[in-house]
Backbone as XML, in Angstrom:
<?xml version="1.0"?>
<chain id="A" units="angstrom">
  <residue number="1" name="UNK">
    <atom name="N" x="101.577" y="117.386" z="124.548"/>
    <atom name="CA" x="102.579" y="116.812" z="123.676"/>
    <atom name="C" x="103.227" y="117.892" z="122.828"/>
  </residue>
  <residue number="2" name="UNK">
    <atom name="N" x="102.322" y="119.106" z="122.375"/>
    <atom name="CA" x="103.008" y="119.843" z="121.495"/>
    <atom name="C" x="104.030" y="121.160" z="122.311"/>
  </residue>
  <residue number="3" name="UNK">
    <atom name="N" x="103.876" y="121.141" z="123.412"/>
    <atom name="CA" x="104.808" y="122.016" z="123.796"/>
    <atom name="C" x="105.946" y="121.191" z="124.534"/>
  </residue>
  <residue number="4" name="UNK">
    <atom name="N" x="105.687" y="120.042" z="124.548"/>
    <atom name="CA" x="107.154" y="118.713" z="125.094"/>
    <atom name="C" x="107.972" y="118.636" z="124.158"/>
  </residue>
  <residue number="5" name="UNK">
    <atom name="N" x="107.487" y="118.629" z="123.211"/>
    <atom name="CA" x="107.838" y="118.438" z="121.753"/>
    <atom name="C" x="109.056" y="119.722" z="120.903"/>
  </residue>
  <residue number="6" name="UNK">
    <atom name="N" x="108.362" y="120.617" z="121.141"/>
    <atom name="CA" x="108.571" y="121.538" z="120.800"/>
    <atom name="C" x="109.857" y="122.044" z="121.993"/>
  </residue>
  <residue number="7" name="UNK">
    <atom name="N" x="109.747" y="122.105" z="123.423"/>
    <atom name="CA" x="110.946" y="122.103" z="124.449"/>
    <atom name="C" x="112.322" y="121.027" z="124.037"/>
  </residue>
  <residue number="8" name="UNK">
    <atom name="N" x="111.818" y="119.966" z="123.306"/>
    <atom name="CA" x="112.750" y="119.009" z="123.235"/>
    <atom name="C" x="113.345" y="119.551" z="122.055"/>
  </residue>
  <residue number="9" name="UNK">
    <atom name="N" x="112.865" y="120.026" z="120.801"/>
    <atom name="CA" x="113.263" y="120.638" z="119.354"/>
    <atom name="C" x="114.069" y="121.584" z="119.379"/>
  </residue>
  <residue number="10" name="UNK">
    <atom name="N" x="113.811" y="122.235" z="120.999"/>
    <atom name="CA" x="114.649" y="123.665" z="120.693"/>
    <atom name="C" x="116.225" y="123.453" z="121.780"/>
  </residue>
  <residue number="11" name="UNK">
    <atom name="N" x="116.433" y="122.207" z="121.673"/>
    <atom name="CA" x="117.502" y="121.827" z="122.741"/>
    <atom name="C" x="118.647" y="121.222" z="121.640"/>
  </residue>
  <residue number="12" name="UNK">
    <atom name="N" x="119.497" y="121.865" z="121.215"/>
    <atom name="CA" x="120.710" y="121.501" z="120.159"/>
    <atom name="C" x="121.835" y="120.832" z="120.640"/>
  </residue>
  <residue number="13" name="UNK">
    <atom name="N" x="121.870" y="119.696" z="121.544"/>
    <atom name="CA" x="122.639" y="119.247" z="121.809"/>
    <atom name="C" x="122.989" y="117.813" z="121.890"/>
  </residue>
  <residue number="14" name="UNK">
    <atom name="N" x="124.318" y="117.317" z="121.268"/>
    <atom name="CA" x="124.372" y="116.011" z="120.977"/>
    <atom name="C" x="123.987" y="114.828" z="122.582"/>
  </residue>
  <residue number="15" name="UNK">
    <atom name="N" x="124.188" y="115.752" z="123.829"/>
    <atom name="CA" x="123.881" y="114.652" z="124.549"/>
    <atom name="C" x="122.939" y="115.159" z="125.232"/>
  </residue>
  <residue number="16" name="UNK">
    <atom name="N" x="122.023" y="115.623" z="124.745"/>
    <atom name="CA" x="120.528" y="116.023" z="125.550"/>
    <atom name="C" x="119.473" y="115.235" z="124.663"/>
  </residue>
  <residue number="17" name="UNK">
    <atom name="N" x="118.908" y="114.115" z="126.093"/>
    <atom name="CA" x="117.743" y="112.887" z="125.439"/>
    <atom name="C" x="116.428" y="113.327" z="126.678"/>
  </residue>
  <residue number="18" name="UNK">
    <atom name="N" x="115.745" y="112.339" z="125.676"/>
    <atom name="CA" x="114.731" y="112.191" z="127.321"/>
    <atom name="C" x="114.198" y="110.737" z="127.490"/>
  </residue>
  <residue number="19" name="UNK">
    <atom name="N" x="113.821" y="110.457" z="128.329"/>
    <atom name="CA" x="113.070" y="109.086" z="129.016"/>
    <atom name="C" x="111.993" y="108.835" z="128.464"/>
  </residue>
  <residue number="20" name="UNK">
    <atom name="N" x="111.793" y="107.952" z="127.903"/>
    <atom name="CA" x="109.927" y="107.837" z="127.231"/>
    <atom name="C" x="109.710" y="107.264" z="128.659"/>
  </residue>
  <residue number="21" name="UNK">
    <atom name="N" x="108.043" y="106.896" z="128.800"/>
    <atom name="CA" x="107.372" y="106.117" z="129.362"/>
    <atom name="C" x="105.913" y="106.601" z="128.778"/>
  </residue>
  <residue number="22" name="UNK">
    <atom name="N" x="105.707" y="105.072" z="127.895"/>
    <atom name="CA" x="104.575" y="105.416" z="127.277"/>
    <atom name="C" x="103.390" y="105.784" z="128.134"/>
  </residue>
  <residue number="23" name="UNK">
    <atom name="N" x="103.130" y="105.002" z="129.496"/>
    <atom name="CA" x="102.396" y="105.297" z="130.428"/>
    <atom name="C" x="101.836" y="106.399" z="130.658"/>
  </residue>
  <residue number="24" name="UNK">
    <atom name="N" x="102.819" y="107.623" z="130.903"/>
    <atom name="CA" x="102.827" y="108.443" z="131.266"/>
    <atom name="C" x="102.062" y="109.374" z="130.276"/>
  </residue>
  <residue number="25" name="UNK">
    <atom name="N" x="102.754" y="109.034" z="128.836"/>
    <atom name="CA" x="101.918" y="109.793" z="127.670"/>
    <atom name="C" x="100.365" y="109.430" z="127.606"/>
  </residue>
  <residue number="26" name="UNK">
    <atom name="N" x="100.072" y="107.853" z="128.038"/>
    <atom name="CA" x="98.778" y="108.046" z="128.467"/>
    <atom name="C" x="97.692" y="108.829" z="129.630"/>
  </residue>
  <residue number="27" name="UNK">
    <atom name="N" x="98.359" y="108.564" z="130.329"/>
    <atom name="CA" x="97.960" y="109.577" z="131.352"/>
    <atom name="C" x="97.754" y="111.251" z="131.670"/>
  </residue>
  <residue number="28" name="UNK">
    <atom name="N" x="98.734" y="111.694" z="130.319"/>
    <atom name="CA" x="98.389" y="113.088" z="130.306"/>
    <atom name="C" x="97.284" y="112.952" z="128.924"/>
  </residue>
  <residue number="29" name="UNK">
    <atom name="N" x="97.150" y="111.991" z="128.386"/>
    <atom name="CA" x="95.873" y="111.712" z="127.330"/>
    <atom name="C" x="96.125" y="112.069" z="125.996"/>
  </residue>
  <residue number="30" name="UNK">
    <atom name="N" x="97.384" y="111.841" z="125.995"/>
    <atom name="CA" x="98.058" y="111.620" z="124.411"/>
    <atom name="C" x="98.017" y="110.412" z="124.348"/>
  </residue>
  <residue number="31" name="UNK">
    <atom name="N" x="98.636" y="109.903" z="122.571"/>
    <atom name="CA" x="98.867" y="108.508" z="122.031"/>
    <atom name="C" x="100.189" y="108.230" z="122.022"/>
  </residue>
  <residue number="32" name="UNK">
    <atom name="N" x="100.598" y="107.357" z="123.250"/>
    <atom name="CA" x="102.022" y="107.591" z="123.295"/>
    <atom name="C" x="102.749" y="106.708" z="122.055"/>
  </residue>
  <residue number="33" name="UNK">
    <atom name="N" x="102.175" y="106.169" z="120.978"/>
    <atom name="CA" x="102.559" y="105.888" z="119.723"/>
    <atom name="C" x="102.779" y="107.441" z="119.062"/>
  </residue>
  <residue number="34" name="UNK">
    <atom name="N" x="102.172" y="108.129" z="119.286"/>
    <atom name="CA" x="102.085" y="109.405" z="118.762"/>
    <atom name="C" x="103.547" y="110.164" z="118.914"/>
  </residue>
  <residue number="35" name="UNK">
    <atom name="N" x="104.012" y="110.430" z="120.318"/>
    <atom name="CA" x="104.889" y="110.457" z="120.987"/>
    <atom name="C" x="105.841" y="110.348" z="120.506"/>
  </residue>
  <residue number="36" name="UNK">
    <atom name="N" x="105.928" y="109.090" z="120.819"/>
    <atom name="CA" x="107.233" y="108.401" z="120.436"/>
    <atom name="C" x="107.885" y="108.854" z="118.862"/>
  </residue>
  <residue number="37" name="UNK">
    <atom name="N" x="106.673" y="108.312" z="118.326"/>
    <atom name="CA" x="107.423" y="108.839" z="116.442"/>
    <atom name="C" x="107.713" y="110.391" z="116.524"/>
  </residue>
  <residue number="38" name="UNK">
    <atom name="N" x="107.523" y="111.222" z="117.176"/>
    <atom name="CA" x="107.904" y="112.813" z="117.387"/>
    <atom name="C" x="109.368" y="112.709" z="118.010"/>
  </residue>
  <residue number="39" name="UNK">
    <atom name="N" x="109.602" y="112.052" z="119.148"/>
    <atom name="CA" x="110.643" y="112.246" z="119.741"/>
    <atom name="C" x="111.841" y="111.208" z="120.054"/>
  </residue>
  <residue number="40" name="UNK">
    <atom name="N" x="111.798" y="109.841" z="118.901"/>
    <atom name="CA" x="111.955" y="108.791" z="118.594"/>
    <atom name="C" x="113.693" y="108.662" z="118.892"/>
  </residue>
  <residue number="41" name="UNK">
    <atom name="N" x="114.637" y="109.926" z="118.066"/>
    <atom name="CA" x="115.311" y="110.054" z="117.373"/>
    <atom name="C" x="115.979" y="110.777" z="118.679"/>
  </residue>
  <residue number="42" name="UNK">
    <atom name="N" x="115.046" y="111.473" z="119.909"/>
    <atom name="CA" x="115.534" y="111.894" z="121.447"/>
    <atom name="C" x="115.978" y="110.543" z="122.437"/>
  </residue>
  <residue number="43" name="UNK">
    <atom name="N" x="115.439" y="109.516" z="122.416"/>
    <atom name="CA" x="115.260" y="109.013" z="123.622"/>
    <atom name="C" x="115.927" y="107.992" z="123.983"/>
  </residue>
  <residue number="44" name="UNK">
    <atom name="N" x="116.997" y="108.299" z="124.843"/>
    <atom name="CA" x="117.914" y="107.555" z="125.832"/>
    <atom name="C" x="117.841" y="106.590" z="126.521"/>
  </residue>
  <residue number="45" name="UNK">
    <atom name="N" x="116.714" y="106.593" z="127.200"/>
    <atom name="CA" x="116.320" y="105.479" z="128.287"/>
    <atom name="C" x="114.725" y="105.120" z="127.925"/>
  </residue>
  <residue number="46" name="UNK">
    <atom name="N" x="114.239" y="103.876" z="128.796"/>
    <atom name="CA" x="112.819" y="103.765" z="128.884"/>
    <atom name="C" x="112.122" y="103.375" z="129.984"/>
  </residue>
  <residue number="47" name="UNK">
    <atom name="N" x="111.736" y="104.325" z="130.538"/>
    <atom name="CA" x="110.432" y="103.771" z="131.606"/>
    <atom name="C" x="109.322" y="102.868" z="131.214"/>
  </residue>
  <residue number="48" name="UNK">
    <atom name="N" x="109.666" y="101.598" z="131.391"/>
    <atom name="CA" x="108.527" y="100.780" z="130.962"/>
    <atom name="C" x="107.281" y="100.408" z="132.102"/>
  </residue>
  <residue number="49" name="UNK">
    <atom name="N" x="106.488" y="100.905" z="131.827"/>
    <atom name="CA" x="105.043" y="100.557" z="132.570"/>
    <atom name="C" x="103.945" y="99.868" z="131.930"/>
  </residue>
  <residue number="50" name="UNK">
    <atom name="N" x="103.009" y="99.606" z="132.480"/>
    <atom name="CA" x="101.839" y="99.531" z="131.569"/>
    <atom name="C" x="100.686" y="99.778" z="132.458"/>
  </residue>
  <residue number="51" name="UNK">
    <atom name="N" x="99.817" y="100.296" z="132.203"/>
    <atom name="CA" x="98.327" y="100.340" z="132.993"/>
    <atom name="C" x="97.028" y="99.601" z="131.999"/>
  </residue>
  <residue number="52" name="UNK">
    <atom name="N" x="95.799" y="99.724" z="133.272"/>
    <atom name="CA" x="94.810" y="99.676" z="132.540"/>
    <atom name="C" x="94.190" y="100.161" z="133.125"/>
  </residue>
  <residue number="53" name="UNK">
    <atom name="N" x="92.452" y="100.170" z="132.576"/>
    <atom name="CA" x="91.710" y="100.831" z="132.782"/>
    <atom name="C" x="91.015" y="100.198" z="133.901"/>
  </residue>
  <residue number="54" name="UNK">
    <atom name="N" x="90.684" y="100.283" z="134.876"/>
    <atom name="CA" x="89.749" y="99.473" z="135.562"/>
    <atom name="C" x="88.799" y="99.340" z="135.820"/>
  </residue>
  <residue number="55" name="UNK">
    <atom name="N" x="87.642" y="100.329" z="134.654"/>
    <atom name="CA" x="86.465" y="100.703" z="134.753"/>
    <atom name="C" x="86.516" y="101.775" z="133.600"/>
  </residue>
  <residue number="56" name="UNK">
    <atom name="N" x="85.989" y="102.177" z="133.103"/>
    <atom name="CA" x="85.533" y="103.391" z="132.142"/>
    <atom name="C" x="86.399" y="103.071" z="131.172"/>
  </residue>
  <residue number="57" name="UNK">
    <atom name="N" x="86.590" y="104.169" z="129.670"/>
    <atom name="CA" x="87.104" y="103.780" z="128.946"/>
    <atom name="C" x="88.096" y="105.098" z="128.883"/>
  </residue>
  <residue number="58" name="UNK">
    <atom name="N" x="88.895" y="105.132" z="127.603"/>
    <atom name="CA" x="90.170" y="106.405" z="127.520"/>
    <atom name="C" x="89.112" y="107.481" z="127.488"/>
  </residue>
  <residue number="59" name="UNK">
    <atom name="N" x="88.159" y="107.692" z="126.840"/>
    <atom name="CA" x="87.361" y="109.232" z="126.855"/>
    <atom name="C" x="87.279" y="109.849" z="128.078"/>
  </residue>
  <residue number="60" name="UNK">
    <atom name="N" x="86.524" y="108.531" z="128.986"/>
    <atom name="CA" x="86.480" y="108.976" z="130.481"/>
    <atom name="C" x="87.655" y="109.534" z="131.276"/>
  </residue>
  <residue number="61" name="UNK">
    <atom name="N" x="89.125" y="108.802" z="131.208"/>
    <atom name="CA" x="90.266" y="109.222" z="131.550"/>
    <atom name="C" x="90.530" y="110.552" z="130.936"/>
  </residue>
  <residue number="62" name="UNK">
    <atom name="N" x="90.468" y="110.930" z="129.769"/>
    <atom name="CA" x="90.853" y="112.105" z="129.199"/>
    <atom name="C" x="90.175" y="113.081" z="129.394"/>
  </residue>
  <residue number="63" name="UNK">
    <atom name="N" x="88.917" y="112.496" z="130.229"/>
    <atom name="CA" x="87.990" y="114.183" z="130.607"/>
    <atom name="C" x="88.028" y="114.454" z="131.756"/>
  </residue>
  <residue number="64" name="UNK">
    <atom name="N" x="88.722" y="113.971" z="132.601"/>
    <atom name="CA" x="89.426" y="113.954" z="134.253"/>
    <atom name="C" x="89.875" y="115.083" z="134.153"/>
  </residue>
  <residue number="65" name="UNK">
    <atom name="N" x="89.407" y="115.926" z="135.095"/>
    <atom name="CA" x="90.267" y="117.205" z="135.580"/>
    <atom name="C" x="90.257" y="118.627" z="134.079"/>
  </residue>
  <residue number="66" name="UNK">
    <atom name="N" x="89.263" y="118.667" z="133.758"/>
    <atom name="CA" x="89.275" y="119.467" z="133.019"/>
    <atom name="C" x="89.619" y="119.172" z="131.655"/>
  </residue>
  <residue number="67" name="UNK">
    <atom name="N" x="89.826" y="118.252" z="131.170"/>
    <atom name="CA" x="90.898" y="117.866" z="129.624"/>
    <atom name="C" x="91.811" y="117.292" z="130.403"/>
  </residue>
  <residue number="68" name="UNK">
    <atom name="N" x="92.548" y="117.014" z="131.279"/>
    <atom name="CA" x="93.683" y="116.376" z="131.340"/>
    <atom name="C" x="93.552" y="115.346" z="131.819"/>
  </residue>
  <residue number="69" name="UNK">
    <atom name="N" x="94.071" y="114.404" z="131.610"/>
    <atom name="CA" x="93.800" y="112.901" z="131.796"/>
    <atom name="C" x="94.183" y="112.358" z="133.636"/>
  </residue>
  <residue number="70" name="UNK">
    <atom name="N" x="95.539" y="113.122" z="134.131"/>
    <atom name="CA" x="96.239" y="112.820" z="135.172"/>
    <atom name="C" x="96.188" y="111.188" z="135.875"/>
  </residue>
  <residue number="71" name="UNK">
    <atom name="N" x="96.559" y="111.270" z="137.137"/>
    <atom name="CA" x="96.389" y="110.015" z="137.906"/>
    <atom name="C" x="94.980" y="109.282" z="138.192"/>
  </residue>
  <residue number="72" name="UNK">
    <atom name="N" x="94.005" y="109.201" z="137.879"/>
    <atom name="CA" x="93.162" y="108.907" z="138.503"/>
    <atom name="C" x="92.472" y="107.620" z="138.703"/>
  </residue>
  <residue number="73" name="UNK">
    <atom name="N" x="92.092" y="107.468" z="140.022"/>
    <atom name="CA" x="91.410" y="106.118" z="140.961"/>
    <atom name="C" x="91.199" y="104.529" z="139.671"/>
  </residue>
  <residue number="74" name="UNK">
    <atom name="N" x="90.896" y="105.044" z="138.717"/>
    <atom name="CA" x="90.613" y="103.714" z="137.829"/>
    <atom name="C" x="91.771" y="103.669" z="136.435"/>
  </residue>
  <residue number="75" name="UNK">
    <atom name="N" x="92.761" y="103.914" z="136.732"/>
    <atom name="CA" x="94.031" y="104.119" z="135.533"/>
    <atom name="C" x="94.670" y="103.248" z="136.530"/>
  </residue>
  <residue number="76" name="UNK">
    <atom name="N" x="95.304" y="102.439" z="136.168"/>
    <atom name="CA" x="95.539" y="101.337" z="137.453"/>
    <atom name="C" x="97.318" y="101.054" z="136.299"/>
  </residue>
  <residue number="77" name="UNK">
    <atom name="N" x="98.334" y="100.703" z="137.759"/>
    <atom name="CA" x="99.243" y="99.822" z="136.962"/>
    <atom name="C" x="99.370" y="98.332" z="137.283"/>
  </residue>
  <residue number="78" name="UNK">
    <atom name="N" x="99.885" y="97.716" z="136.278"/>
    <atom name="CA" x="99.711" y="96.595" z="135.815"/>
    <atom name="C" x="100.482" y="95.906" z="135.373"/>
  </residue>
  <residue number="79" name="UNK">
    <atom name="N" x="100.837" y="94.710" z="135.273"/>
    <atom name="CA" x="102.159" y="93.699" z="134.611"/>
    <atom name="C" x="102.481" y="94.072" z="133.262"/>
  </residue>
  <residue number="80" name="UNK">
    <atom name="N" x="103.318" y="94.292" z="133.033"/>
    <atom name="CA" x="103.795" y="94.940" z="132.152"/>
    <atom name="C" x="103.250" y="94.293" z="130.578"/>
  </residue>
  <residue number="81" name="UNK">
    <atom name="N" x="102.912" y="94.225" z="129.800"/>
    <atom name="CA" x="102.358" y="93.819" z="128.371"/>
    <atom name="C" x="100.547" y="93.075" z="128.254"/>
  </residue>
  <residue number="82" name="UNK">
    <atom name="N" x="100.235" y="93.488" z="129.546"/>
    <atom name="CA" x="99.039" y="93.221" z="129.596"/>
    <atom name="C" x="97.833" y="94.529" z="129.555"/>
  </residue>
  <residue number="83" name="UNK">
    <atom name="N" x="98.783" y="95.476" z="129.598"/>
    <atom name="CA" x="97.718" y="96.897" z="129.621"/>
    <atom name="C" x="97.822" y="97.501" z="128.095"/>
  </residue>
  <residue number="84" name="UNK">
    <atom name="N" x="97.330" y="99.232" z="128.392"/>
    <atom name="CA" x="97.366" y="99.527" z="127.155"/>
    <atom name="C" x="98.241" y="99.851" z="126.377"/>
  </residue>
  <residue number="85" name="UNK">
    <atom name="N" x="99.513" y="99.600" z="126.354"/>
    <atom name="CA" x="100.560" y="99.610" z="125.658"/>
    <atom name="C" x="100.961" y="98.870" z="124.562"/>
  </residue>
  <residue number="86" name="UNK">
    <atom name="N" x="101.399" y="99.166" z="123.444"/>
    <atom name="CA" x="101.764" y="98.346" z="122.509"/>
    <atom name="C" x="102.838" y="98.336" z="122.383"/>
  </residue>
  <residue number="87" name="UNK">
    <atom name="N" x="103.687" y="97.202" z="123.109"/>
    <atom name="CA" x="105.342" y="96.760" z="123.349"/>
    <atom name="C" x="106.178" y="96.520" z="121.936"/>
  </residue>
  <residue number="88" name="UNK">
    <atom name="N" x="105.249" y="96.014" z="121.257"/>
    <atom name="CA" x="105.623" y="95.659" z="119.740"/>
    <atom name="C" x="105.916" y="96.777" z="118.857"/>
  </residue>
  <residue number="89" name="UNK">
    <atom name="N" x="104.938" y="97.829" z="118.764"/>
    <atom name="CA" x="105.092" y="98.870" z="118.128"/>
    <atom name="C" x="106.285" y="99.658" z="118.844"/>
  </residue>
  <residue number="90" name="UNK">
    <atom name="N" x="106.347" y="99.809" z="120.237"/>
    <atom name="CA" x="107.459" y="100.765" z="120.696"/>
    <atom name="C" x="108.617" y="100.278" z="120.361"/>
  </residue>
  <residue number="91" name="UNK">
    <atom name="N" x="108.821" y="98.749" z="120.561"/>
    <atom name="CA" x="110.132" y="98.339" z="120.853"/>
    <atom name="C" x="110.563" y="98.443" z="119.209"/>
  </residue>
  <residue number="92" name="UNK">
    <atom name="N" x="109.530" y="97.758" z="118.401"/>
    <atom name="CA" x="110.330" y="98.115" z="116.874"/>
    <atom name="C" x="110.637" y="99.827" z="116.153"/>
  </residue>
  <residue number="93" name="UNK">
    <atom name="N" x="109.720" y="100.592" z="116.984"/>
    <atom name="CA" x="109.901" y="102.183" z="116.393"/>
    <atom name="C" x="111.272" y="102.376" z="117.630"/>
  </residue>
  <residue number="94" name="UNK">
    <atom name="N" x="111.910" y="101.751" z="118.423"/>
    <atom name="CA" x="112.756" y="102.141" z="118.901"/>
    <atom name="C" x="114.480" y="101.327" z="118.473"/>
  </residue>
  <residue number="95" name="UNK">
    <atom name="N" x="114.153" y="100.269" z="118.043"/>
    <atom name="CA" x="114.403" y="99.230" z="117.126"/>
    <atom name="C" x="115.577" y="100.315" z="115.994"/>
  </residue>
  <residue number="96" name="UNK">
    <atom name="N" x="114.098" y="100.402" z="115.041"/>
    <atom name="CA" x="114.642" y="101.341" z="114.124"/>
    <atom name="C" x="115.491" y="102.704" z="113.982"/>
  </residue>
  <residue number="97" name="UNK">
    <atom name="N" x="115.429" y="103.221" z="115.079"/>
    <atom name="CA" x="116.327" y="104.322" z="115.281"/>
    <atom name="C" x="117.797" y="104.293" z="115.799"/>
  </residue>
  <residue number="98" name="UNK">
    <atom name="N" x="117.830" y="102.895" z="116.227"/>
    <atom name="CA" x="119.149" y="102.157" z="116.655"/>
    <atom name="C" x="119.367" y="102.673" z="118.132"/>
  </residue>
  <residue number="99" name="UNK">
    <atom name="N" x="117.946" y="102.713" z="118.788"/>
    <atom name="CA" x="117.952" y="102.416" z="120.588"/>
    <atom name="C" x="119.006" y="101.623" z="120.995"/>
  </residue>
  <residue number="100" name="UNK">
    <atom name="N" x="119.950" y="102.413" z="121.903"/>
    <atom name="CA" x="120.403" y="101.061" z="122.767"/>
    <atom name="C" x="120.606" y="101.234" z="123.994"/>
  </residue>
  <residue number="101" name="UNK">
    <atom name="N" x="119.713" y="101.787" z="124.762"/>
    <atom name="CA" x="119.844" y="102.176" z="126.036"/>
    <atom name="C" x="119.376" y="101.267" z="126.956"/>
  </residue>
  <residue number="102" name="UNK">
    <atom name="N" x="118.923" y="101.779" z="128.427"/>
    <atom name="CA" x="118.172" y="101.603" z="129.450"/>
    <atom name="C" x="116.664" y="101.441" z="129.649"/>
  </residue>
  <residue number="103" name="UNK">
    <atom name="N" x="116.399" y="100.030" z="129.835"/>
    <atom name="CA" x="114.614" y="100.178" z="130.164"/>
    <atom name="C" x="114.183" y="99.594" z="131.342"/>
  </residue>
  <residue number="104" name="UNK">
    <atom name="N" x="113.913" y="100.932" z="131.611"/>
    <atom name="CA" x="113.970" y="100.072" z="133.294"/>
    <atom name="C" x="112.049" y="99.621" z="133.803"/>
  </residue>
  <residue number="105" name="UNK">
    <atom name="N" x="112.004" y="99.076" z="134.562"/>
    <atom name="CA" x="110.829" y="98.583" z="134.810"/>
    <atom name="C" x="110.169" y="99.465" z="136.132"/>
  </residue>
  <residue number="106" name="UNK">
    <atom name="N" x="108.530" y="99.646" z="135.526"/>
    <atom name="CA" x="108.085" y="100.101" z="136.877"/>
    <atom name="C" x="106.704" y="99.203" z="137.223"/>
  </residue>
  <residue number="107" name="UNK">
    <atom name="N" x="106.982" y="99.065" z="138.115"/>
    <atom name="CA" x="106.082" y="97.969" z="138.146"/>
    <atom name="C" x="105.963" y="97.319" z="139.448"/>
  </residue>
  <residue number="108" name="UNK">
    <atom name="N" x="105.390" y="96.359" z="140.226"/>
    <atom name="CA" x="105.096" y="96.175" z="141.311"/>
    <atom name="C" x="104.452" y="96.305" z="142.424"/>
  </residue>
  <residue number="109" name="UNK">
    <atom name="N" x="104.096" y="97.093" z="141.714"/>
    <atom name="CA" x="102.970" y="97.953" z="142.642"/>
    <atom name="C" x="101.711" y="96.731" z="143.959"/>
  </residue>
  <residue number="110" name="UNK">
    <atom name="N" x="101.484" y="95.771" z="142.854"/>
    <atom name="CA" x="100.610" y="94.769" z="143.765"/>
    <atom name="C" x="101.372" y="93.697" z="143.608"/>
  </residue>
  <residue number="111" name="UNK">
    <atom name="N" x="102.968" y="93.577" z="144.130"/>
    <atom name="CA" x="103.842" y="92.162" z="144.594"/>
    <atom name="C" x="104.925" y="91.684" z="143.580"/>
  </residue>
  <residue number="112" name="UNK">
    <atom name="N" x="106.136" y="91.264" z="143.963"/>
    <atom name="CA" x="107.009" y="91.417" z="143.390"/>
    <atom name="C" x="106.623" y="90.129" z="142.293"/>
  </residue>
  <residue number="113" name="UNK">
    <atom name="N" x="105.659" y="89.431" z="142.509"/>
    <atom name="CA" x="105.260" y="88.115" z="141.179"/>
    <atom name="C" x="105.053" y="89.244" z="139.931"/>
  </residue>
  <residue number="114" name="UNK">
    <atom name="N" x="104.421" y="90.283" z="140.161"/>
    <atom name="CA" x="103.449" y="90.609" z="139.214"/>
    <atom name="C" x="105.375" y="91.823" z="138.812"/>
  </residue>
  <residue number="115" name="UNK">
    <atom name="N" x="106.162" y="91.774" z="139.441"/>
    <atom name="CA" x="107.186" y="92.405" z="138.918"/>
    <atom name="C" x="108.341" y="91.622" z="138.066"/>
  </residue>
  <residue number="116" name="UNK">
    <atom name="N" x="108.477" y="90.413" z="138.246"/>
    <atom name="CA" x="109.165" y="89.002" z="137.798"/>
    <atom name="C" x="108.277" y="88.971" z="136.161"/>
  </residue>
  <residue number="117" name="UNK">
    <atom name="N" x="106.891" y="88.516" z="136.439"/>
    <atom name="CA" x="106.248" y="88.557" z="135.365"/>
    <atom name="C" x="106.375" y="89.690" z="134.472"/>
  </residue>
  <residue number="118" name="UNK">
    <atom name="N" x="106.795" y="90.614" z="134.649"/>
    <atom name="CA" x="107.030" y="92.221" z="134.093"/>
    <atom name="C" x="108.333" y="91.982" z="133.525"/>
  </residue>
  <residue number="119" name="UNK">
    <atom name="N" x="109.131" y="91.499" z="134.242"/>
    <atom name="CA" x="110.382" y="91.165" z="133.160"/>
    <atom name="C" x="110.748" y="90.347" z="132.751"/>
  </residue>
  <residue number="120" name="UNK">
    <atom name="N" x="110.040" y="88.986" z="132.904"/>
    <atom name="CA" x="110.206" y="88.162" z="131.964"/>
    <atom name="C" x="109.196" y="88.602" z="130.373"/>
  </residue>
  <residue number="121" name="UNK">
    <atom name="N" x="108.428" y="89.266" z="130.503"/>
    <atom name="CA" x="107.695" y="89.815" z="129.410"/>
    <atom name="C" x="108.883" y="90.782" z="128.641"/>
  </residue>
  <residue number="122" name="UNK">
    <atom name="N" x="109.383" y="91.653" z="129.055"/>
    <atom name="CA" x="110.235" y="92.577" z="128.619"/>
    <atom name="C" x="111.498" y="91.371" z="128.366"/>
  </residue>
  <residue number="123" name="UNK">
    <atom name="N" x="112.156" y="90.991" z="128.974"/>
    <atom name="CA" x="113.269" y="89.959" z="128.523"/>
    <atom name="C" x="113.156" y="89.416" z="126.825"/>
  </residue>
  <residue number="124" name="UNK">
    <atom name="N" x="111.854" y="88.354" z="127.132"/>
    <atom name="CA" x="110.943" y="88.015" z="125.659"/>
    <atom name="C" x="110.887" y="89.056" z="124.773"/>
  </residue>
  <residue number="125" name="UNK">
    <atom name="N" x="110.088" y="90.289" z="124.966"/>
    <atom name="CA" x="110.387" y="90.586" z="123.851"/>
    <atom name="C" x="111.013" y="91.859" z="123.430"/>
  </residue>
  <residue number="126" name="UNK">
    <atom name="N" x="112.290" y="92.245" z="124.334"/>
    <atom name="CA" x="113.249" y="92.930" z="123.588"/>
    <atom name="C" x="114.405" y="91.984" z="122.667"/>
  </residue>
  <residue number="127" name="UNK">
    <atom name="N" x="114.808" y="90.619" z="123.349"/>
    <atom name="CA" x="114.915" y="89.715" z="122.531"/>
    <atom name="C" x="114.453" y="89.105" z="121.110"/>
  </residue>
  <residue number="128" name="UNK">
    <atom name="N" x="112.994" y="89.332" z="121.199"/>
    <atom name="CA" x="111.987" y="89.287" z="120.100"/>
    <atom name="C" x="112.123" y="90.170" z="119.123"/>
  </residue>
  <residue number="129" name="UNK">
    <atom name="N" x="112.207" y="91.625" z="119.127"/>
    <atom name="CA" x="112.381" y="92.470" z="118.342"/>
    <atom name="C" x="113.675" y="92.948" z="117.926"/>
  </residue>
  <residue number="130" name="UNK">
    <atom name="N" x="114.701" y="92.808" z="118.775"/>
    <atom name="CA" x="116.316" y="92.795" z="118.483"/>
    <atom name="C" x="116.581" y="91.818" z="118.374"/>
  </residue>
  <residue number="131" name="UNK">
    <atom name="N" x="116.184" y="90.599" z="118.224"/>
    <atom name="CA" x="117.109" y="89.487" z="117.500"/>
    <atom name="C" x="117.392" y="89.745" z="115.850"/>
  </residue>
</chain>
């Protein structure tokens, strides 16, 4: 996170953003709440995912591969607002900065129900927090 962070700080330009996907900040074994409030004020679009764990807990994920959290066998994705993500916290810290971009969905992985259900969750509550 601190050298993403720091690549993104040293970029002075009114139309240079980046993509969150909190997911992803989990997976390299940051707090993608953490994240986000660092680069809040960057971000253009949103990769919305969610995973879970399917066995072990975040310590176990974060000691994968040396310290780094990466892809691994029990980090599973998942319908979107049912994993470890907190939709509430992102969508209002994105809320507040006057987000108005792109959030696109990733998701599907096990059938397009479990991708329907993914955006009717996201529908609800970007509605929910921007009303």
């Amino acid at each position: 996170m601190d050298v993403f962070v720091d690549l993104v700080s040293r970029i002075d330009s009114p139309i240079f953003g980046v993509q969150f996907d909190p997911s992803n900040a989990i997976a390299a074994g940051e707090d993608p709440l953490e994240l986000l409030e660092k680069v809040k004020h960057r971000v253009i679009s949103m990769g919305a995912s969610d995973r879970y764990l399917a066995n072990g807990t975040i310590e176990d994920l974060r000691a994968q591969e040396g310290g780094t959290a990466g892809y691994v066998s029990f980090f599973k994705h998942g319908v979107i607002g049912k994993g470890l993500n907190d939709y509430d916290a992102i969508f209002t810290t994105l809320k507040g900065v006057g987000f108005s971009g792109w959030v696109s969905i990733e998701d599907g992985v096990d059938g397009m129900e479990q991708m329907i259900e993914s955006a009717n969750f996201l529908k609800r509550k970007i509605n929910e927090i921007w009303a």
